[in-house]
N, C-alpha and C positions, 0 to 999 in steps of 0.2 A: 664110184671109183675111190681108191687112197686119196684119201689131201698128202699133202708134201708138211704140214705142219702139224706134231699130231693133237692136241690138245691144247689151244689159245685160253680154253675156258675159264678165270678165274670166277672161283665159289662166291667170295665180296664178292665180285662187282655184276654178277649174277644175280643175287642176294636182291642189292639195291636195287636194280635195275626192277626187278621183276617186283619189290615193294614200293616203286613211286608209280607205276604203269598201273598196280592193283588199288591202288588209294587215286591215282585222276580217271581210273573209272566212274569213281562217283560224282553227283550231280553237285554234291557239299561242295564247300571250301575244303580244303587241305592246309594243316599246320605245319611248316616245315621244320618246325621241333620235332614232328613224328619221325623225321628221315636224317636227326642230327647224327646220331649212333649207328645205323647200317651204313653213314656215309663215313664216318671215321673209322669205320671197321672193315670200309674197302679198301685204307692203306692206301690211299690215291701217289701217284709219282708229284702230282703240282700238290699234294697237301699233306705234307709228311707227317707235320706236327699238329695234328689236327686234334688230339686227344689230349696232347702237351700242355702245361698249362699258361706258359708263352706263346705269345700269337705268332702265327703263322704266315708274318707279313708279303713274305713271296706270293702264299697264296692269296693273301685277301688282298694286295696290289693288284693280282691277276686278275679277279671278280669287278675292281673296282676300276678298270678299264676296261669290262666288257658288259657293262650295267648299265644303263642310263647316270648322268650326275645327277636326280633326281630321287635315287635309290633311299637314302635316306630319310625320305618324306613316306615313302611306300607303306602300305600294310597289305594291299592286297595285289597280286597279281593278276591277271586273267590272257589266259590263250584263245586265240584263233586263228582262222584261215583267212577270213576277209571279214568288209566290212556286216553285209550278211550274216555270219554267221557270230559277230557281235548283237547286232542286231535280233536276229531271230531268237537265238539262244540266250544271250546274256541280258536283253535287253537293255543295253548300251544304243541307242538310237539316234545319237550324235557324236560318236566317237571323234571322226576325222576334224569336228571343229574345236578338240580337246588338244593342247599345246603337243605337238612333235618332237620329242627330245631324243637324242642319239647317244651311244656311247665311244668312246673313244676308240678302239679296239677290235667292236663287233659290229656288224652292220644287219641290224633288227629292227622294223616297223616300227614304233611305240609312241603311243599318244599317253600324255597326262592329265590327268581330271584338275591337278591343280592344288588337290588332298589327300588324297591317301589312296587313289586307284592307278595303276599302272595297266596297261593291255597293248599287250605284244604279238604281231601278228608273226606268225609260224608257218615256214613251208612245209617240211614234213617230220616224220618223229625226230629228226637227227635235233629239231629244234629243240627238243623236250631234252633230253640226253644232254644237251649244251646247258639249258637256263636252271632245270633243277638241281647240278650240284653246282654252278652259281651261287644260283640263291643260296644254300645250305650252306655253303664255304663262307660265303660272305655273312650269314648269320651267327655262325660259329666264334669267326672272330669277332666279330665286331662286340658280342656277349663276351667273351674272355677279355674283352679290351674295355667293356664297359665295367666287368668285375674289377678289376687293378686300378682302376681310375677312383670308385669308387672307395678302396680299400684304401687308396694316398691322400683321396682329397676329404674322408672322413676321418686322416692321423693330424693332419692340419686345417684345421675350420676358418683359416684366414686364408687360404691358399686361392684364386682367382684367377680363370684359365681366360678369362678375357682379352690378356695380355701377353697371351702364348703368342702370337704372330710377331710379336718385336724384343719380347723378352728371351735371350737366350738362355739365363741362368735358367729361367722357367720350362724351356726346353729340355735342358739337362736333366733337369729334376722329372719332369712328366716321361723322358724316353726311358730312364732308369727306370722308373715305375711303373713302364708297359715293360719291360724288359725287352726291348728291340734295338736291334741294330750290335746285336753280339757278335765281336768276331769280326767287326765293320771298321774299320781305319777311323769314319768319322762316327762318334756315336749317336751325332743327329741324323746320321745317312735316311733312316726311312721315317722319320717324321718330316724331313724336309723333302721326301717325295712324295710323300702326303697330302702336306701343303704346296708343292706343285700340280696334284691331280684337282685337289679344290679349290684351289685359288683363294678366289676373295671369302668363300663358304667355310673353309678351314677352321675357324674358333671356334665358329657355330657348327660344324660337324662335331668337331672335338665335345664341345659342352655336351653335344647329342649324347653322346657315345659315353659321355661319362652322366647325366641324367637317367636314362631308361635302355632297358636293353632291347633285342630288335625282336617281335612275337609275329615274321612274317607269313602271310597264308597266300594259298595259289589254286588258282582255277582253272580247269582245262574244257572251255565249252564243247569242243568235239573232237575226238579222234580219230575220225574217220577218216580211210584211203582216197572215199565218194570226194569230200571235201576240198583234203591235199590236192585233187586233178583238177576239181573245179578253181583250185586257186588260181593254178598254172595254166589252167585254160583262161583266165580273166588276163594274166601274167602276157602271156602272147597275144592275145587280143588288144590289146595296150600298143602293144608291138606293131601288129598288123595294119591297125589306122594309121600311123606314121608311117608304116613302109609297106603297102600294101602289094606291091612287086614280089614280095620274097616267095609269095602263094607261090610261081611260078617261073624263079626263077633257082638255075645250081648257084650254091649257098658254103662258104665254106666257115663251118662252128667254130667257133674261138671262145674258149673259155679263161677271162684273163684278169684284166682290172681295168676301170673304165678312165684309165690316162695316157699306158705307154703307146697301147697301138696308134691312138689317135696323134698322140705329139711323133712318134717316129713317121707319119703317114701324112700327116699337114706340115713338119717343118716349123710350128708358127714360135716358138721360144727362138730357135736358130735367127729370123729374122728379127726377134725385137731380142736383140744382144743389147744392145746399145744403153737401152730401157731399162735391162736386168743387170748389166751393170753398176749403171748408176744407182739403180736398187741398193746394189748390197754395199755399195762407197757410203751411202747415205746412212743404212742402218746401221756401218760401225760391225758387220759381221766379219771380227778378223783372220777366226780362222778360214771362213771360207775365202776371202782377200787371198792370202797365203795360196790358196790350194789354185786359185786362179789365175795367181802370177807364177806359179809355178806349173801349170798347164800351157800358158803363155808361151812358157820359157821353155818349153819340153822338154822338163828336169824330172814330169812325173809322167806316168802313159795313162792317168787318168783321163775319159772321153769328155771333151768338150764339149760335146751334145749333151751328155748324162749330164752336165754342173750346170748348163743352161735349164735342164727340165727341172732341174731342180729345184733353182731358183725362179722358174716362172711358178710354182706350188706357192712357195714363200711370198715370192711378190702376191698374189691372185690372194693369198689367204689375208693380205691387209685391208683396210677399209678404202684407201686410194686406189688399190690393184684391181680393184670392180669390175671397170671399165674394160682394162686389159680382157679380162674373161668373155664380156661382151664381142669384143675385136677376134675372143679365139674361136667361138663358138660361128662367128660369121665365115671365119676363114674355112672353119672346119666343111660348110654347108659348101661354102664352094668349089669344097675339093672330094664331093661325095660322101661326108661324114652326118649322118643325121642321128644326134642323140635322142635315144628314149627312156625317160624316167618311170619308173616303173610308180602307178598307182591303186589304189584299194585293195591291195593284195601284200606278197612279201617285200622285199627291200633289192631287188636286183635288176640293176640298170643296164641296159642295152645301148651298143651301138650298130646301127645297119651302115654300112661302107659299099656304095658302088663303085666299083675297081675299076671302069671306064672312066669316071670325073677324078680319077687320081691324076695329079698334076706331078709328072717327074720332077719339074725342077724345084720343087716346094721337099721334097720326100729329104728324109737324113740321108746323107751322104753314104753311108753303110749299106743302104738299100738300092744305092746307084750302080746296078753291076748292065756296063751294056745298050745298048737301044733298050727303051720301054715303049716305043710307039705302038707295041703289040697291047698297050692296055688300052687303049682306046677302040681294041675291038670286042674287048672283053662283054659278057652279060653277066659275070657272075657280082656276085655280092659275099661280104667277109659280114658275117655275125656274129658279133663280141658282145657280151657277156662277162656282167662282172660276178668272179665267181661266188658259185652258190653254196651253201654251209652242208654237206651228206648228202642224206638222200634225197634233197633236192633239185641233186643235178642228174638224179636219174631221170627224176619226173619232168625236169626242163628240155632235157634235150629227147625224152621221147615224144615229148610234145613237139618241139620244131624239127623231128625227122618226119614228122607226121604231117606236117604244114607246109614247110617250103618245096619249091619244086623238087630240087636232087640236092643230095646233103656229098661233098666232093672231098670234101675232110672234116676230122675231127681233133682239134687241137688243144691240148688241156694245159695252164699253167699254172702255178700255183707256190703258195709255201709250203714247209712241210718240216718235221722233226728230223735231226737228224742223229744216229747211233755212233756213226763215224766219222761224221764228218765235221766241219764248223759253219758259226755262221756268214752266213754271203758265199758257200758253195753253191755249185751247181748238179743235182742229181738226176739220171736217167733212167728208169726203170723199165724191164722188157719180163717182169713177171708182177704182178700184183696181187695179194691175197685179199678178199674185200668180205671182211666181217662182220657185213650186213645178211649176204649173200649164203658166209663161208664156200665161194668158191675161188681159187686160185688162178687167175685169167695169166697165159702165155701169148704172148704178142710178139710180132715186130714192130718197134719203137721206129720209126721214122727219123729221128734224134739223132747225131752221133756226138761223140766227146769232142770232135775235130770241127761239127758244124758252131759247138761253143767258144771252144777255148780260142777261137780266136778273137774275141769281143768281150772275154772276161778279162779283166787284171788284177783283182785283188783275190780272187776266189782258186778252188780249184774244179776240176768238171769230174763227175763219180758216174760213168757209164756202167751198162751191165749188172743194175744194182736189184734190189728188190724189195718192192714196198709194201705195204700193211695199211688198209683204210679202213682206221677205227671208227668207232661209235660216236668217241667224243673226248675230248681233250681230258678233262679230269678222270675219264673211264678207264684207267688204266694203271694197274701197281706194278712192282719188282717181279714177281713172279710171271706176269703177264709179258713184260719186255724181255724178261730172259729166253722167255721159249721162244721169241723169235729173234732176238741176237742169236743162240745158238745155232737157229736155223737160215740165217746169214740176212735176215729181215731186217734190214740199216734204214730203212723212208718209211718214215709216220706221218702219213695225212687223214685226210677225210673226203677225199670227192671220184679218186682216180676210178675204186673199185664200182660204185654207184655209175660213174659215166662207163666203166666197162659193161658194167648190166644192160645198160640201154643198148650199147656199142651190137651186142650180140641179138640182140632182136631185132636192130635194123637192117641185118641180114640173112637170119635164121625166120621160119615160120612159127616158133612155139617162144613161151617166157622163158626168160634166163632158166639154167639151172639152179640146183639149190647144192654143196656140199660136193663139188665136184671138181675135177682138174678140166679147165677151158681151153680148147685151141682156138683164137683167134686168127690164126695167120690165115693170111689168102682173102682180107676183106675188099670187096668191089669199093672202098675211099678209104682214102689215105687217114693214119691214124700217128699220132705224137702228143708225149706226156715227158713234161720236164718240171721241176718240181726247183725251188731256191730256198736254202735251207734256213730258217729262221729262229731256229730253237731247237739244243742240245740238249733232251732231258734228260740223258747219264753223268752230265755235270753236273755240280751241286748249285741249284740258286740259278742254273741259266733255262729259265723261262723266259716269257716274252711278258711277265710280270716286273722282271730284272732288268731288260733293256728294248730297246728296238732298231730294227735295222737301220734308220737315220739316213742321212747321204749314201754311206759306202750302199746302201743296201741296193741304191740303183745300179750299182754296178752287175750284181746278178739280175734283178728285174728288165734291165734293158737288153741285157746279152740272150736270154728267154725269150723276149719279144721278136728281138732281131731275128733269131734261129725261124719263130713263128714265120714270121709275116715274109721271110726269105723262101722260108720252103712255100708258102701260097704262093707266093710270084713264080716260082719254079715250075711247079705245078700246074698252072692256068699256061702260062708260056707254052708249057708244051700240050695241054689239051687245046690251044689254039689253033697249033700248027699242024696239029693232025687231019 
């Protein structure tokens, strides 16, 4: 059949793609100096100035929040699916007793040797498409930033970067001499986000980056499909000991983040106000003070619930707020909420929710529409899902339609670029073109403008839109975005079109198709994809390099959730009463 788009294909980033796929064929190491030049030749949208010989701070900020803080110690990388296939292949035979380290950003497996070995466990190739123009971005600059360092601090042989952290003049002099922050109101604007990402590592980053440049190499122990499903099959099996009910029970998918359903569905922030209060009097946070005297005061329509979840994050992430965590995680248990952390496999955490121990009067307020006495005869179960990175979430949820008893809905939420819109909207999309696939999926979205906008306040809600699930964030230049602006393609994600894949096989007898226009409508479960917008990349500089959703951003995240967990009560309610 026609596609409705007619050539996505750009030659870069084809190019690359098919030259880092041909090089981790091999059983070697990989330099990823081999892949410096196809990757500045893809013209990336996050790496404009990639060949520039000023650094490309937007993008090496954006690497350096999706890297482990460990990056800088790195020489080697190495991939896999589990710890098995560390194990068998890599000969790595103690990985998981190797330190844990996370990145700020991305949510990826990754154990450190402590020296010089990084190993990152991958659900499927979307993983690969993510870390290798990472890597390559980040090595890019941080070599251009090692060369100008070099060039300033060999014009002056008494110059001393030890005292970069308190010396300002010394700041002045070193950001001129990376040339950053042009064009910036402050001109220490990105060395002092710099030394906000490293913190206390900062001088000692610095000195790195001006000592030696970066001669990163990367290993891919397997590529296999066999692998990917085995992962996923360890993935749900992790699952299933904790909640061994789900074999056998109707199930409804929720793909989301592993905090708003559980706080809008336990209440437990709402009751320790008291607590969170005095939280934020004590740490002196004054604009949020401000925001909650004026919520108080109902002088703004920002949600009281949202500024409490907020600050339970804030409290729980201190060393005193421990405990608190302790107190939520019990509350959670007794309102049906049992978390599963996901281990020896990828990075994606579950929660199983039996919808009969749901306690109305614990629930946010938002979700109190009416008698709830009908949950208490409920057997279903809500399986959340924090979401997965590509093609991972084809392979997740064709695994759990394959396991639980009956799958009653399909819920996807998520971030997502947006073309036209800003950030902290809300977008609905009821056609998806899925670039893994190339096939363009037509659905009814379950979603409406009117189910949201009434639980948003600072955003606006963009129904009837249509989205595009890329490869991979850096996969994509000008010429790539145009032909789907033109073709009125405004939502840039990565997971809708992979959960369409699955969507269609768990009603069809044969595999997705490949290059094809898809009719979804008419599915035997309810299906809804809403997407909050995170990042406008036809802006200049507005990546999620640039900024992050911060507070306001729960105001779309909760309104998403609410629409969610509204239409499962709707939904159960009335297969009750049938």
């Amino acid at each position: 059949m026609e596609r409705t788009i007619p050539s996505t294909a750009s030659e870069e980033v084809e190019l690359y793609q098919r030259t880092y796929y041909s090089l981790l064929r091999s059983t070697a190491e990989v330099q990823i100096r081999t892949l410096e030049e196809v990757h500045a030749g893809m013209n990336s949208l996050l790496h404009p100035a990639a060949r520039e010989q000023a650094p490309d701070m937007a993008a090496f900020i954006y690497c350096l929040l999706r890297l482990p803080m460990c990056i800088h110690q790195v020489q080697l990388v190495v991939l896999g699916q589990s710890t098995d296939v560390f194990t068998r292949l890599g000969g790595y035979e103690d990985i998981e007793t190797w330190e844990m380290v996370t990145a700020l950003a991305r949510r990826r497996r990754c154990f450190f040797n402590g020296r010089d070995v990084l190993a990152c466990f991958i659900a499927s190739r979307t993983d690969i498409d993510d870390v290798i123009p990472l890597l390559t971005a980040y090595q890019i600059e941080w070599n251009k930033m090692h060369g100008l360092l070099r060039r300033f601090l060999g014009s002056d042989q008494g110059f001393d970067l030890s005292k970069l952290d308190i010396d300002q003049d010394m700041q002045l002099q070193v950001a001129e001499a990376l040339q950053i922050s042009a064009g910036c109101e402050n001109p220490l604007e990105d060395l002092l986000r710099l030394r906000t990402i490293w913190g206390e590592e900062f001088v000692n980053i610095m000195q790195e980056i001006a000592a030696a440049p970066r001669k990163l190499r990367i290993q891919l122990l397997s590529g296999s499909l066999s692998e990917y499903r085995r992962a996923t099959s360890a993935w749900w099996e992790n699952i299933e000991r904790a909640s061994p009910e789900l074999n056998a029970k109707p199930v409804y998918f929720v793909s989301s983040n592993p905090h708003s359903l559980s706080n809008l569905l336990s209440g437990f922030a709402i009751r320790e106000e008291d607590q969170l209060v005095r939280f934020m009097e004590e740490a002196e946070e004054k604009e949020y003070q401000r925001e909650w005297n004026d919520i108080q005061a109902q002088e703004v329509n920002s949600s009281r619930e949202n500024f409490l979840y907020y600050l339970l994050k804030k409290y729980q992430a201190t060393e005193y707020g421990q405990a608190n965590l302790e107190n939520q995680r019990r509350d959670e248990q007794l309102c049906g909420i049992q978390r599963v952390t996901s281990e020896h496999s990828f990075d994606v955490d579950a929660q199983a929710i039996e919808m009969r121990k749901l306690r109305p009067e614990w629930l946010d307020p938002r979700l109190k529409d009416g008698d709830l006495s009908w949950l208490k005869q409920s057997d279903a179960y809500i399986l959340n899902i924090d979401y997965p990175l590509g093609m991972a979430a084809y392979n997740i949820l064709t695994e759990v339609s394959e396991q639980v008893g009956r799958v009653l809905g399909v819920y996807v939420m998520g971030k997502a670029a947006s073309l036209n819109g800003t950030i902290g909207d809300i977008v609905i999309p009821n056609v998806v073109h899925d670039e893994h696939s190339q096939n363009t999926y037509l659905f009814a979205n379950c979603f409406t403008a009117g189910n949201v906008a009434r639980y948003l306040v600072y955003g606006t809600v963009l129904n009837n839109q249509k989205a595009v699930t890329v490869r991979g964030t850096f996969l994509q230049n000008a010429h790539y975005m145009d032909v789907f602006y033109r073709e009125g393609y405004t939502d840039i994600e990565m997971e809708a079109g992979a959960y369409l894949s699955a969507v269609y096989e768990m009603y069809r007898p044969v595999r997705h198709p490949v290059n094809e226009i898809v009719n979804l409508y008419g599915l035997p479960f309810d299906l809804g994809i809403v997407h909050y917008v995170s990042d406008t990349p036809l802006g200049k500089g507005k990546n999620l390099g640039a900024g992050s959703l911060s507070y306001y951003g729960m105001d779309s995240t909760y309104a998403a959730s609410l629409v969610v967990l509204r239409r499962i009560f709707e939904m159960e309610k009335a297969r009750l009463s049938v």
